[in-house]
C-alpha positions as YAML, in Angstrom:
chain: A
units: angstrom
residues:
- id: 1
  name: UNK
  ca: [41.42, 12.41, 12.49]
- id: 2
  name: UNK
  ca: [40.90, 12.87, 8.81]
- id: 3
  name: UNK
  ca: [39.87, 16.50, 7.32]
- id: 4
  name: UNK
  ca: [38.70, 17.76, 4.30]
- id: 5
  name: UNK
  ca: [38.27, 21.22, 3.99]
- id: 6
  name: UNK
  ca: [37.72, 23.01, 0.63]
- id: 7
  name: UNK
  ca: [37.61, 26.68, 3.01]
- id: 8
  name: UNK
  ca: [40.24, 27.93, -0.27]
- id: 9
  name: UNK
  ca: [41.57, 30.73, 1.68]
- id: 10
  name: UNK
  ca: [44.01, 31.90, -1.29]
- id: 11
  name: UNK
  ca: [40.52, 31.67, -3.64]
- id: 12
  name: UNK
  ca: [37.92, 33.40, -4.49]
- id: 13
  name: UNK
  ca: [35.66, 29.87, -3.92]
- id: 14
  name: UNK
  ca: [33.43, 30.08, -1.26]
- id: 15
  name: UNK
  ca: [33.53, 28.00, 1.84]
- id: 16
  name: UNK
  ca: [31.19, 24.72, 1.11]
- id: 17
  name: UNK
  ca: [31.71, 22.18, 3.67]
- id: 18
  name: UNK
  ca: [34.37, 20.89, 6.12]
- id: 19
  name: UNK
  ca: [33.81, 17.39, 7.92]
- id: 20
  name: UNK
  ca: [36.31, 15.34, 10.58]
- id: 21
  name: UNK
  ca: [35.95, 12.37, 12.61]
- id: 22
  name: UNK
  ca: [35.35, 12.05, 16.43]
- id: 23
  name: UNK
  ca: [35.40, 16.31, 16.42]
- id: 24
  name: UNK
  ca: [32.76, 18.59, 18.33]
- id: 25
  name: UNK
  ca: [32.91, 21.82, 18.57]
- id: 26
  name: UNK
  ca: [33.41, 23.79, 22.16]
- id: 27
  name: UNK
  ca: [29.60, 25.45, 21.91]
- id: 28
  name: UNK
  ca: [28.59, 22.18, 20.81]
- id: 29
  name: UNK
  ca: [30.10, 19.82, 23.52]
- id: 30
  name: UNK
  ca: [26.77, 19.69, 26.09]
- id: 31
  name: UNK
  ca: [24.71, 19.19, 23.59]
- id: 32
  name: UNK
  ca: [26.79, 16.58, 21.40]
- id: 33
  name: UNK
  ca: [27.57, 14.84, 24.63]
- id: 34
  name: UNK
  ca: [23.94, 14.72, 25.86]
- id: 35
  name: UNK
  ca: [22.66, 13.54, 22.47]
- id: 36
  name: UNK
  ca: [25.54, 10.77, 22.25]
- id: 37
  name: UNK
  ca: [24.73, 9.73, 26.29]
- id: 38
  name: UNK
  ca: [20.81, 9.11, 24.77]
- id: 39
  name: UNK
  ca: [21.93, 6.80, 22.29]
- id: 40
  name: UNK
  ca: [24.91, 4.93, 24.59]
- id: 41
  name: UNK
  ca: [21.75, 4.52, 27.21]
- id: 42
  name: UNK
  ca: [19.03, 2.95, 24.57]
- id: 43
  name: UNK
  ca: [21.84, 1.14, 23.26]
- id: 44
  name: UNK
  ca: [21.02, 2.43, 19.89]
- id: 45
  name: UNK
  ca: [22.53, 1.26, 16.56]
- id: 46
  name: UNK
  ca: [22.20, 2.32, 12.92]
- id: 47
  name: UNK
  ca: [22.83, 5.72, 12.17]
- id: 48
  name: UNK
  ca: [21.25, 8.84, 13.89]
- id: 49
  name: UNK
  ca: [21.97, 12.40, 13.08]
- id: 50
  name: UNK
  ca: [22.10, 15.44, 15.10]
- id: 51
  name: UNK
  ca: [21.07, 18.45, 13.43]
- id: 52
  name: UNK
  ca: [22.50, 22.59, 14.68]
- id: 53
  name: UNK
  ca: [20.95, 23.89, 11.07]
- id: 54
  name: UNK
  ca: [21.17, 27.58, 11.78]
- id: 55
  name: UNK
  ca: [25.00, 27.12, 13.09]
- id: 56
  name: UNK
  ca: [25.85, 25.35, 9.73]
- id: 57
  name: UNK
  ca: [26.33, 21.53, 11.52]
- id: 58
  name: UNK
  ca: [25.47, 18.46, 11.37]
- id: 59
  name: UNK
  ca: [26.21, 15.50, 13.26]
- id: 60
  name: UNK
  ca: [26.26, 12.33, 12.42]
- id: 61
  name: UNK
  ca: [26.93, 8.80, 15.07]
- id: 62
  name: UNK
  ca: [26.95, 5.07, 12.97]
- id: 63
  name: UNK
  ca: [26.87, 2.36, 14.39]
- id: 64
  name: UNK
  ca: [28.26, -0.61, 12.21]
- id: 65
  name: UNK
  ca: [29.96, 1.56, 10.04]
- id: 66
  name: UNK
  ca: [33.98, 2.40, 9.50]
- id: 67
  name: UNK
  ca: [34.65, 5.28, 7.46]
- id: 68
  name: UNK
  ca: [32.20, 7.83, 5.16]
- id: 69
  name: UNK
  ca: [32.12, 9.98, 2.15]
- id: 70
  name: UNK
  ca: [30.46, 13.28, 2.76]
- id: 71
  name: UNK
  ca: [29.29, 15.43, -0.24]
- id: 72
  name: UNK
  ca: [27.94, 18.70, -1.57]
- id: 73
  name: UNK
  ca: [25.64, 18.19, -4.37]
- id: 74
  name: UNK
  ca: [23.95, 21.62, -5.65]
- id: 75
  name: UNK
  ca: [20.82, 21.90, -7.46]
- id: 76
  name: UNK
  ca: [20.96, 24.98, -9.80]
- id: 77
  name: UNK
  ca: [16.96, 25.10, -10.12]
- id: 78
  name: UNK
  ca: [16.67, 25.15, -6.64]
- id: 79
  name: UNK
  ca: [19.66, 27.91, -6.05]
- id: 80
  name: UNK
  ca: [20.89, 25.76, -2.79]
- id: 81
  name: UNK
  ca: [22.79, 22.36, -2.22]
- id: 82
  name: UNK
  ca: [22.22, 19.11, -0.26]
- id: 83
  name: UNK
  ca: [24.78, 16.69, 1.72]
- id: 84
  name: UNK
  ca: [25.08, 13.46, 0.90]
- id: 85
  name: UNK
  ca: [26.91, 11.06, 3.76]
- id: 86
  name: UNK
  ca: [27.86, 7.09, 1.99]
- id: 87
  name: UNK
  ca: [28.62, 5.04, 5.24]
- id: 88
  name: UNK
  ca: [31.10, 1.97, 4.49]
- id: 89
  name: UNK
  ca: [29.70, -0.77, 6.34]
- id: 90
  name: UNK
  ca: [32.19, -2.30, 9.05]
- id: 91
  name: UNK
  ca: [32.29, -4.52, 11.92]
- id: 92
  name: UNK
  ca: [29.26, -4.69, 14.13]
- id: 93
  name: UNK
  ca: [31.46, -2.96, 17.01]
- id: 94
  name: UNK
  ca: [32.35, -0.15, 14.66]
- id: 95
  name: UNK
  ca: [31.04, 3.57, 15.01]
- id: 96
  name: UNK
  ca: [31.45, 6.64, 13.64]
- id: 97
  name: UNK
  ca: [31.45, 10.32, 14.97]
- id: 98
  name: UNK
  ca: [31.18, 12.55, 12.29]
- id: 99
  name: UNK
  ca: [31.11, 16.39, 12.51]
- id: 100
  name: UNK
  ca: [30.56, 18.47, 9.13]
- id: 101
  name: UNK
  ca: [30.26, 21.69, 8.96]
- id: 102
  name: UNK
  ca: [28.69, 23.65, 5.91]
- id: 103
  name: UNK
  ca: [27.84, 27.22, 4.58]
- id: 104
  name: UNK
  ca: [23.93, 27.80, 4.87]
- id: 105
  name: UNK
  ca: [24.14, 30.43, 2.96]
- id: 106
  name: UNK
  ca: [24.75, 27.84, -0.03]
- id: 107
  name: UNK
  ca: [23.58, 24.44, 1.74]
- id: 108
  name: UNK
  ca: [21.53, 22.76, 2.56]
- id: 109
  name: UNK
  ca: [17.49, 22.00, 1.55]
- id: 110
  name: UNK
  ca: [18.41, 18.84, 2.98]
- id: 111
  name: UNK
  ca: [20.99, 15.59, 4.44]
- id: 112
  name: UNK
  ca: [20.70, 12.27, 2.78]
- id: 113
  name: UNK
  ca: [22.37, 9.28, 4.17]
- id: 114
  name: UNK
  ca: [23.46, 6.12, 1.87]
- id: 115
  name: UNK
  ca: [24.65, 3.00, 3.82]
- id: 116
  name: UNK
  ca: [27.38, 0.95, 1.69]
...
């Protein structure tokens, strides 16, 4: 499981965003696993996100895809940030489970998803 985590406890940085592969959290399990058993049954591919925007999550299950770049991306005229997600294309039996976590105090008017 990869992590990135810019959390900066020895700074005085704010918290941004955290993200790991194939992670829920506990509170989030029924839910996460209830959304993923939708997509298993319709057999779903492509990418489909799952959004908890008051909790500061996001999602994210891709089909076709290996590995991802997540981002923070703030807008000063706006006064908040946006995540950005690049997929890398993979095999067609590939997938992705994708957790990131974010400060909504700072982020986010928004998620945009790039497919590579």
């Amino acid at each position: 499981m990869a992590v990135i985590n810019n959390s900066n406890e020895d700074s005085d940085k704010p918290f941004i965003l955290s993200t790991s592969y194939d992670s829920v959290e506990p509170e989030h399990e029924e839910l996460v696993d209830e959304w993923l058993s939708e997509i298993v049954v319709k057999d779903d591919s492509g990418v489909l996100n799952f959004s908890l925007k008051d909790e500061g999550y996001e999602y994210i299950y891709a089909k076709g895809f290996n590995d991802a770049e997540v981002s923070f991306i703030y807008h000063e005229r706006h006064s908040k940030g946006k995540l950005e997600t690049v997929l890398k294309t993979g095999d067609i039996n590939d997938s992705l489970l994708i957790q990131v976590k974010y400060n909504n105090e700072i982020c986010c008017s928004g998620i945009g998803i790039v497919t590579e």
